[in-house]
Structure formats: structure tokens, C-alpha cells
BADREN-152150 format. One record per residue: residue in one letter; x, y, z of N, C-alpha, C in turn. Coordinates in steps of 0.2 Angstrom, whole numbers. Example, Ala and Ser with C-alpha at 12.3 -4.5 7.8 and 13.67 -1.06 7.14 Angstrom:
2
<'A', <66, -28, 39>, <62, -22, 39>, <66, -16, 39>>;
<'S', <64, -11, 35>, <68, -5, 36>, <64, 0, 39>>;
//
This chain:
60
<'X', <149, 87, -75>, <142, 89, -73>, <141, 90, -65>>;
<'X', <138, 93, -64>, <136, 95, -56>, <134, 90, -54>>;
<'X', <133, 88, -47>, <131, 83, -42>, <123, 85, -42>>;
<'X', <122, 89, -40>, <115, 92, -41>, <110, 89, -47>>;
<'X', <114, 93, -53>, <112, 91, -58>, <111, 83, -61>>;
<'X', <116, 79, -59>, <115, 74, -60>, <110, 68, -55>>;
<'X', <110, 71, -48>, <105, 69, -43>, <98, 70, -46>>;
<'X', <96, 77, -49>, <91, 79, -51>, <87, 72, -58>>;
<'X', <93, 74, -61>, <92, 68, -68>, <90, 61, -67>>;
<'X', <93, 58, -64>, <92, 52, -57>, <87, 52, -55>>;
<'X', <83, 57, -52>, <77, 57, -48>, <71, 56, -53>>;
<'X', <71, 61, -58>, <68, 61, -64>, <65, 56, -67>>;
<'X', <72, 51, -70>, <71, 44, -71>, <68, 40, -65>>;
<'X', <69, 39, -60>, <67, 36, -58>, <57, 36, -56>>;
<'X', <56, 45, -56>, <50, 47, -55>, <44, 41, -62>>;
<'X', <47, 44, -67>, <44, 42, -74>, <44, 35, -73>>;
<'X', <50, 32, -73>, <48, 25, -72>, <43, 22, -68>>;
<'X', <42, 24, -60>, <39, 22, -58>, <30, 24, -59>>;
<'X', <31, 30, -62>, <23, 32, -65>, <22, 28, -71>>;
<'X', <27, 26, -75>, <22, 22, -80>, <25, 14, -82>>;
<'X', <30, 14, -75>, <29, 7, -75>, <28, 1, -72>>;
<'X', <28, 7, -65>, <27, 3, -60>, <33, 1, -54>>;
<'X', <30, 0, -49>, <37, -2, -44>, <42, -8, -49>>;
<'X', <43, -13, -52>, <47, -16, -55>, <50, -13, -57>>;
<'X', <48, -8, -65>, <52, -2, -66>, <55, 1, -63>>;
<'X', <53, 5, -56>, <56, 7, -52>, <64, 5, -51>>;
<'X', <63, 0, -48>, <66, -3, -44>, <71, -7, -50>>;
<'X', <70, -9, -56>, <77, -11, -60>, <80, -5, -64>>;
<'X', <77, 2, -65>, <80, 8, -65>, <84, 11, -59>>;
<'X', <84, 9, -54>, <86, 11, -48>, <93, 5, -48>>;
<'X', <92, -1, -50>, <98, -4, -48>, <102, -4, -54>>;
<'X', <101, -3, -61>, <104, -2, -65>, <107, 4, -66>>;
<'X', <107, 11, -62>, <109, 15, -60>, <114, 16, -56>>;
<'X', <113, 11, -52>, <119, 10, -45>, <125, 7, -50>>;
<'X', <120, 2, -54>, <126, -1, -57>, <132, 4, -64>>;
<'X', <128, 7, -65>, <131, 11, -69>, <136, 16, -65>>;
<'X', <133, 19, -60>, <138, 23, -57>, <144, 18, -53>>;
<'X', <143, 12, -51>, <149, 10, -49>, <154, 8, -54>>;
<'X', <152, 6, -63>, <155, 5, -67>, <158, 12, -69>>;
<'X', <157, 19, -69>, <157, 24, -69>, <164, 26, -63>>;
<'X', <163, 23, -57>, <168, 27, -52>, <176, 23, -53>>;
<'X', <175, 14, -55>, <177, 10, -58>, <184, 12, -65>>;
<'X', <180, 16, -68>, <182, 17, -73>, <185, 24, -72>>;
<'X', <184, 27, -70>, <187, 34, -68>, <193, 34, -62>>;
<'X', <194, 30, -58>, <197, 32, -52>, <203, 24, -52>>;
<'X', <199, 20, -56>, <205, 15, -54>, <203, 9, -52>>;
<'X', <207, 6, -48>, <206, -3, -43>, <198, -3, -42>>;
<'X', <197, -7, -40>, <191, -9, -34>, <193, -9, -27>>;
<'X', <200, -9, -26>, <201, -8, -20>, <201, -2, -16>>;
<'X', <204, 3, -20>, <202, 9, -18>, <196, 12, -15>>;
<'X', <189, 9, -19>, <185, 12, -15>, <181, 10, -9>>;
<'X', <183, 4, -8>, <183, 0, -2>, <188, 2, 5>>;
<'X', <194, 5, 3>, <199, 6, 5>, <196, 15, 9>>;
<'X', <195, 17, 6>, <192, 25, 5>, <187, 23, 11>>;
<'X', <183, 20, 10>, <174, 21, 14>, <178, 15, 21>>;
<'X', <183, 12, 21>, <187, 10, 29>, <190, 14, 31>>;
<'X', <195, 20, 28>, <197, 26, 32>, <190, 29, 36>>;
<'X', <186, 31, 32>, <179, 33, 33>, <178, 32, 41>>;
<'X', <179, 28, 41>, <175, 24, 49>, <179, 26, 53>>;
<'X', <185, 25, 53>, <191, 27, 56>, <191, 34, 61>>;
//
């Protein structure tokens, strides 16, 4: 799936959320998200080392 597309869908949720739930909504849709994409990069790519490895070259 597209980066776009999937930014798009993310925003979406989190819009609805906070229209009918309220910032708490928000804001555990938002961190359940993160959580879900770090399980998601986790599970696709390998260690946990690598992506800490990855965003240290970064700085470099």
C-alpha cells in the first residue's frame, strides 16, 4: 500500500476519533498506531537492533 494512502487512512482515524471521542480518543488511537507500526516494522524487517542502528547512521 502506498505511504500516502496509508498516511491518509491514519489521519482519517485519528480525525473521527477525536470528533467523537474526544482528545483521550485521540490520543490512545494515536499511540496505538505508533504501536502498531513499530510491531509492523518489527515484524517485517527483523531485530530491534536494526532500527536503532539505521536512525544512528542517520545522524552521522
Amino acid at each position: 500500500m502506498n505511504a500516502a494512502v496509508v498516511g491518509l487512512v491514519a489521519g482519517m482515524a485519528l480525525a473521527f476519533a477525536g470528533w467523537f471521542g474526544g482528545f483521550g480518543a485521540f490520543v490512545l488511537v494515536a499511540v496505538l498506531g505508533a504501536v502498531g507500526w513499530a510491531v509492523g516494522w518489527f515484524a517485517e524487517n527483523g531485530r530491534p537492533r536494526d532500527f536503532f542502528e539505521r536512525s544512528e547512521r542517520r545522524r552521522r
